[in-house]
N, C-alpha and C positions, 0 to 999 in steps of 0.2 A: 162631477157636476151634480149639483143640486137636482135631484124632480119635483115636480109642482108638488107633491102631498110633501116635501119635507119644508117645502115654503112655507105651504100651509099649516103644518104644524110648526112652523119658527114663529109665524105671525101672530099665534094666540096670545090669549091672554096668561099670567102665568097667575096657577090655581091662589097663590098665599099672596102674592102680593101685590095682584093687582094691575102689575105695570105689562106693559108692552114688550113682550121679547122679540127679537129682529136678528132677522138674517145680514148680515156683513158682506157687501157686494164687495170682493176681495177682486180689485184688478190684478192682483199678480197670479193670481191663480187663474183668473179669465184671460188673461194675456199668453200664460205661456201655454193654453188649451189651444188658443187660435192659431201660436206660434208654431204648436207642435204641426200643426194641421198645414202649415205652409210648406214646412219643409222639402215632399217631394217633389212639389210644386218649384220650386227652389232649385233643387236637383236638377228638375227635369229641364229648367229654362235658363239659368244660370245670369239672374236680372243684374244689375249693377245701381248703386242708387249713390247719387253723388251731395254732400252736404255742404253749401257755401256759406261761411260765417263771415263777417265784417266785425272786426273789433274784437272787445275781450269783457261783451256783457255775462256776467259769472251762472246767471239762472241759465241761459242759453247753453254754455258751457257743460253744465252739466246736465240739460238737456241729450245736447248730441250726443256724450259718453253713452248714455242710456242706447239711446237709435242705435251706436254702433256696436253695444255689447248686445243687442236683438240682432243685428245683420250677424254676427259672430254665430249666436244660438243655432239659426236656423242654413246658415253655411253660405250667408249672400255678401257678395265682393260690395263694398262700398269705402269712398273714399269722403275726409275730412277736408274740405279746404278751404283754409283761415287766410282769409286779406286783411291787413291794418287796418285799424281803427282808420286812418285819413283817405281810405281810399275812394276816387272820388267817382262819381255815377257813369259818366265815359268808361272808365275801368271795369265798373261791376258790368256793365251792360256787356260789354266784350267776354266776358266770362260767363254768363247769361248764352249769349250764342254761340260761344265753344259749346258747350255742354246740349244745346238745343242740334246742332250740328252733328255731334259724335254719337254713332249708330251704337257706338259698343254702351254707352249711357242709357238705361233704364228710363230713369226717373230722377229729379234731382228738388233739391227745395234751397230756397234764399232767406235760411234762420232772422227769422224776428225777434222781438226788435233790432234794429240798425241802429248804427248811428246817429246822434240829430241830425247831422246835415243832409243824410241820405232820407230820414224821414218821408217828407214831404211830397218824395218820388214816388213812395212806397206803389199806390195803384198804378204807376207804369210799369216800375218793374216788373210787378206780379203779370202783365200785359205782353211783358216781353217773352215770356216764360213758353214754350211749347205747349200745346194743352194736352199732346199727346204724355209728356214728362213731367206732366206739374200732380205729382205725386202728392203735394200738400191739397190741392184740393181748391184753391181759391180765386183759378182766373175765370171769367164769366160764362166760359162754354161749358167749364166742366160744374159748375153752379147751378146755370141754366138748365140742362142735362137732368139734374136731379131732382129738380119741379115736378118734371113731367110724372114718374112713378119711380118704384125702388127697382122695375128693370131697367134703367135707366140713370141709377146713382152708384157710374162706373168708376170714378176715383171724386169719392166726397170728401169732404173737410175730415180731415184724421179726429178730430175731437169727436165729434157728432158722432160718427160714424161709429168710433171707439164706447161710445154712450150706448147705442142701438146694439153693438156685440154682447154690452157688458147685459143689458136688459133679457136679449136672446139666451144668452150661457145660462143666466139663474133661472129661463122658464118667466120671468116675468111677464104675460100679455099689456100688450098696448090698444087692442083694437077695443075701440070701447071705451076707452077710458079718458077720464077729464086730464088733459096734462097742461100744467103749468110752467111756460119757460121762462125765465127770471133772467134778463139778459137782451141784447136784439144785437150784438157784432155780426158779422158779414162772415167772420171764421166761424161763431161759435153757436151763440143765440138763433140767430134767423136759419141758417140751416137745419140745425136739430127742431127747431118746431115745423120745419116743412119736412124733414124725415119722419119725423111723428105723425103729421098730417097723412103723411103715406101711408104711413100704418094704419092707417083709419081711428087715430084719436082725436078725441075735440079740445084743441092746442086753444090755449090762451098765452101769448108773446107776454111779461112786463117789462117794463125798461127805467130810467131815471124820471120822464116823467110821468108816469102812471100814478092816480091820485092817491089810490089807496092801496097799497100794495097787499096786505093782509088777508082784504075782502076777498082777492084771487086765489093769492097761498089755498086758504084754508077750504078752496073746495078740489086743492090738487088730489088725485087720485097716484099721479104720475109728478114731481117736484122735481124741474133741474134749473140750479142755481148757477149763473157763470157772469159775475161780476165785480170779484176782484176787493170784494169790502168783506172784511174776515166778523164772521157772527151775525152777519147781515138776516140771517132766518133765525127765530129762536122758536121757542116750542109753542107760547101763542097764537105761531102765524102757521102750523101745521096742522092736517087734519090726521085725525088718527086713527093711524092703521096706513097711512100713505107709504110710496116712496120714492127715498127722496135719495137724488143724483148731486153730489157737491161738485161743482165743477172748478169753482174756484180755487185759485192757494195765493198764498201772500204768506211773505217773512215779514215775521214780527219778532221781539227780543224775547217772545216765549216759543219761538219754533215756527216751524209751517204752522199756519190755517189758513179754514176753509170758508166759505161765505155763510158756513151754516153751522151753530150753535149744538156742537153734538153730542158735547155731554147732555146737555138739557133735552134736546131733539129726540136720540135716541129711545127712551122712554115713551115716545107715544108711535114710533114708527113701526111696519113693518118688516122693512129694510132700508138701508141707507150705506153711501160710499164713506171711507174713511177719506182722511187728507193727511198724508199724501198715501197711495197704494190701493186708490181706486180709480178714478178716471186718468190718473195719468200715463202708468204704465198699457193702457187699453187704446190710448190715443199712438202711441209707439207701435205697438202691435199692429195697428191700424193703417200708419205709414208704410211700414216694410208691407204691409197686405196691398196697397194701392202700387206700389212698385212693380209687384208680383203680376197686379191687373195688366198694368200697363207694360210689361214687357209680352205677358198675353195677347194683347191688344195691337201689339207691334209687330210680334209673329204672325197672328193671324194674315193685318192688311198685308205684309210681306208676301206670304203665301198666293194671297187673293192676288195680288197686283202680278204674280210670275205664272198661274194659273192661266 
């Protein structure tokens, strides 16, 4: 783990040439610190975390491998389970309260996106969900919950969440500081600036229609971008010496990118995520940690209720 004096010194100026040297918020390095940290936790509670796919969306796909080769790392039983693509919302819902039912079940999540035709349900299902086992983070109670303060954001959105670890492991401070959130989803955006909030930063939300987008960027102190449009930040719209969070990834026929212009960027930042091996492996990490909460959180009442 990085200390703040070696931030500090990544962040200067470099003597000959002038540009901005920057520390590399390396999620995989911060992910398997966290992961390591779980494990006897892990041991100790033996959580189960269950993943329900619909279909055969390929980013998804390779999603879960990831999830599952983290439940492998840290020694947590989880299981995969793929329903066809036509399966229809009666079906998923019945599978929904198996898993909400079964005590030996952790935590479980209903991989997004779905299908089209299940789309449209998408806020019930997420509804139907346990809030004890919604391990993803996104039904209203456990949303609402993390308004309140950071004792209080028991299983957050795995993104956000994964954002605040990754900020914590390099020493980064937030209290204080101007941060700009580039984004307002319900998973991604709107959470992470009310966890920011928490931390006592002065959050400014942007979204599609925000008039100028630039005029905000560039007084970020703190830049997290989660919008899905690959270059969408370029060096212009940065202030310098910031840092900045890509949360973004999009395939394109030249590779993953991120919503943030990094060859360009790099050069005036402090620090900044790569794409892909910064926020995504940290949002993983984050998952298998919210399972962990929640089988905590189940032992406990258990206890309390036999007490």
């Amino acid at each position: 783990m990085k200390c703040p004096i070696w931030n500090l010194f990544n962040s200067s100026k470099d003597l000959y040439t002038g540009a901005m040297s920057f520390t590399l918020l390396d999620g995989r390095k911060a992910s398997q610190a966290l992961l390591s940290e779980l494990k006897p936790k892990v041991k100790e509670l033996n959580p189960y975390l269950v993943i329900l796919q619909v279909g055969e969306d390929p980013a998804s796909t390779s999603y879960i491998t990831q999830k599952v080769k983290s439940c492998e790392a840290v020694g947590m039983r989880s299981q995969h389970r793929h329903l066809p693509a036509d399966t229809d919302l009666q079906t998923l819902m019945a599978h929904i309260d198996e898993l909400n039912a079964d005590e030996d079940v952790s935590g479980f999540i209903v991989q997004l996106p779905l299908p089209e035709h299940l789309q449209p349900y998408v806020p019930q299902i997420i509804r139907q969900i346990d809030p004890k086992k919604d391990v993803d983070g996104f039904c209203a109670y456990n949303l609402g919950k993390m308004f309140l303060s950071t004792e209080f954001e028991d299983l957050p959105p795995a993104t956000p969440s994964g954002v605040i670890a990754l900020l914590a492991f390099y020493n980064i401070p937030v209290e204080g500081k101007n941060a700009v959130v580039v984004g307002h989803s319900n998973t991604v955006g709107k959470p992470l600036s009310t966890m920011l909030l928490n931390r006592n930063a002065t959050v400014t939300t942007c979204h599609i229609h925000t008039k100028d987008l630039a005029l905000h960027t560039r007084e970020a102190d703190i830049l997290a971008v989660a919008v899905g449009k690959p270059g969408l930040i370029t060096a212009d719209m940065v202030k310098e010496g910031a840092v900045v969070i890509d949360i973004g990834i999009t395939r394109t026929d030249d590779g993953l990118k991120g919503d943030v212009d990094f060859d360009a960027v790099q050069g005036k930042v402090s620090a900044i995520t790569p794409v892909p091996g910064g926020v995504g492996p940290m949002t993983v990490a984050s998952l298998i940690r919210n399972c962990v909460r929640a089988k905590e959180r189940q032992v406990a009442q258990h206890e309390s209720a036999n007490s």
